[in-house]
One Martini backbone bead per residue (centre of mass of N, CA, C, O) as a GRO file, in nm:
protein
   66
    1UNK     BB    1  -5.694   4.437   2.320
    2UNK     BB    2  -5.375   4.431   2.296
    3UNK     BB    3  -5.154   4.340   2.055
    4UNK     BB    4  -4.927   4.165   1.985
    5UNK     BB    5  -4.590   4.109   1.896
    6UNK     BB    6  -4.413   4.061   1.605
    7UNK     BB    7  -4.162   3.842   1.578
    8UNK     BB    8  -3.901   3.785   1.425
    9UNK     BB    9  -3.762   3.521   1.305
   10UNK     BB   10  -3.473   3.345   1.362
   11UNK     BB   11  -3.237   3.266   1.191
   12UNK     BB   12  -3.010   2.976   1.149
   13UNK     BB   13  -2.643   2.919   1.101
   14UNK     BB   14  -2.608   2.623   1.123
   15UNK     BB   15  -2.466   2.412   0.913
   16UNK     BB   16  -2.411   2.158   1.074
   17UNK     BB   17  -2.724   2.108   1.148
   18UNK     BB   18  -2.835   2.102   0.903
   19UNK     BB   19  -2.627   1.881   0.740
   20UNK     BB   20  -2.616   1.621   0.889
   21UNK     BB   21  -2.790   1.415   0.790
   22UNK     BB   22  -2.563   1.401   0.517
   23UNK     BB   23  -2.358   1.228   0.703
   24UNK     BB   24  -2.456   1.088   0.978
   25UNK     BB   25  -2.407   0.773   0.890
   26UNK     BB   26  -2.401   0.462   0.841
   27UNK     BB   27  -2.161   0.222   0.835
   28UNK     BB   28  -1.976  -0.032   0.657
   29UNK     BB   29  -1.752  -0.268   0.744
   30UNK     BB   30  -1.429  -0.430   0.699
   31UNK     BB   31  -1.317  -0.739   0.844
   32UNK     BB   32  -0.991  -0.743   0.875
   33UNK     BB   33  -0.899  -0.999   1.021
   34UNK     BB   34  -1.066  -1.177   0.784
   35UNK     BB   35  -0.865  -1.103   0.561
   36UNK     BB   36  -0.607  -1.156   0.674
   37UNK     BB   37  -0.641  -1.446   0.672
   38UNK     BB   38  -0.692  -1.498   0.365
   39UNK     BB   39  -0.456  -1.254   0.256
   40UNK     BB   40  -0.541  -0.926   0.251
   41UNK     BB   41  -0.416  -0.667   0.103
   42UNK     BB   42  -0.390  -0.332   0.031
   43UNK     BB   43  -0.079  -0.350  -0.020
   44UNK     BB   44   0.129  -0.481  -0.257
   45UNK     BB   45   0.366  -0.632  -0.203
   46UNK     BB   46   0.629  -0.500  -0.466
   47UNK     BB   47   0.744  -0.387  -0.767
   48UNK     BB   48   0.878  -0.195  -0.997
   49UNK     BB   49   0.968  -0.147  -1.255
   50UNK     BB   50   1.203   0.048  -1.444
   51UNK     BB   51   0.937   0.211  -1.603
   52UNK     BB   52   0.926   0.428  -1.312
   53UNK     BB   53   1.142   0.502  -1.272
   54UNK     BB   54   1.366   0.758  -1.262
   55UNK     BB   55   1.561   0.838  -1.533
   56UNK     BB   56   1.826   0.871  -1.288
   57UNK     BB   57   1.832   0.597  -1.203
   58UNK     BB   58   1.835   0.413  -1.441
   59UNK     BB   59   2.089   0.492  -1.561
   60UNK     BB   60   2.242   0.422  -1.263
   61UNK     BB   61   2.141   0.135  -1.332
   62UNK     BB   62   2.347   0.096  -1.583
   63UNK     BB   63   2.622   0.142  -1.444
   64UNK     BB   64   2.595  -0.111  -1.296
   65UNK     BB   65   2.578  -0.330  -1.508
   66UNK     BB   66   2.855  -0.285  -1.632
   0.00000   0.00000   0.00000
Protein backbone atom coordinates (compact mmCIF):
# COMPACT_ATOMS: atom_id res chain seq x y z
CA UNK A 1 0.00 0.00 0.00
CA UNK A 2 1.57 3.60 -0.95
CA UNK A 3 1.58 5.73 2.25
CA UNK A 4 -1.08 9.06 1.75
CA UNK A 5 0.83 12.45 1.52
CA UNK A 6 0.91 14.32 4.84
CA UNK A 7 -0.81 17.94 4.15
CA UNK A 8 0.83 20.07 6.29
CA UNK A 9 -1.94 21.73 8.70
CA UNK A 10 -2.77 25.26 7.44
CA UNK A 11 -2.75 28.07 10.54
CA UNK A 12 -5.68 30.32 10.45
CA UNK A 13 -4.88 34.13 10.80
CA UNK A 14 -8.04 35.17 11.37
CA UNK A 15 -7.65 37.23 14.58
CA UNK A 16 -11.12 38.24 14.61
CA UNK A 17 -12.29 34.37 15.45
CA UNK A 18 -9.30 33.61 17.78
CA UNK A 19 -9.73 37.03 20.31
CA UNK A 20 -14.03 36.80 20.12
CA UNK A 21 -13.95 34.80 23.15
CA UNK A 22 -12.44 37.09 25.64
CA UNK A 23 -14.20 40.18 24.22
CA UNK A 24 -17.61 38.39 23.15
CA UNK A 25 -19.05 38.44 27.06
CA UNK A 26 -22.18 39.23 28.22
CA UNK A 27 -22.71 42.51 30.07
CA UNK A 28 -24.53 43.72 33.18
CA UNK A 29 -26.47 47.13 31.82
CA UNK A 30 -27.99 49.71 34.21
CA UNK A 31 -32.03 50.23 34.16
CA UNK A 32 -31.77 54.03 32.64
CA UNK A 33 -35.81 54.59 33.18
CA UNK A 34 -35.25 53.25 36.81
CA UNK A 35 -32.69 55.75 37.60
CA UNK A 36 -34.37 58.40 35.90
CA UNK A 37 -37.01 58.27 37.89
CA UNK A 38 -35.12 58.55 41.46
CA UNK A 39 -33.53 61.69 39.64
CA UNK A 40 -29.96 60.13 38.50
CA UNK A 41 -28.19 62.43 35.69
CA UNK A 42 -24.94 61.32 34.20
CA UNK A 43 -24.06 64.64 34.12
CA UNK A 44 -24.62 66.88 36.35
CA UNK A 45 -26.82 69.99 34.94
CA UNK A 46 -24.55 73.12 37.37
CA UNK A 47 -21.97 75.68 36.53
CA UNK A 48 -18.24 75.51 36.97
CA UNK A 49 -16.74 78.71 39.23
CA UNK A 50 -14.88 81.15 37.01
CA UNK A 51 -11.61 79.63 38.20
CA UNK A 52 -12.17 76.92 35.67
CA UNK A 53 -12.71 79.56 32.76
CA UNK A 54 -9.74 80.34 30.57
CA UNK A 55 -7.90 83.83 31.29
CA UNK A 56 -9.25 85.72 28.67
CA UNK A 57 -12.68 85.25 29.62
CA UNK A 58 -12.29 85.79 33.45
CA UNK A 59 -10.34 88.98 32.58
CA UNK A 60 -13.70 89.86 30.24
CA UNK A 61 -15.73 89.42 32.89
CA UNK A 62 -13.59 91.68 35.34
CA UNK A 63 -14.33 94.27 32.88
CA UNK A 64 -18.00 93.87 32.87
CA UNK A 65 -18.64 93.68 36.22
CA UNK A 66 -16.85 97.45 36.96
Amino acid sequence: MAKKKVLPEVEVRNFVAKHMNDFNKSQTFVDRKKNAKRGYAKHKKGGYSNDYLPFYFSVFLSFLVR
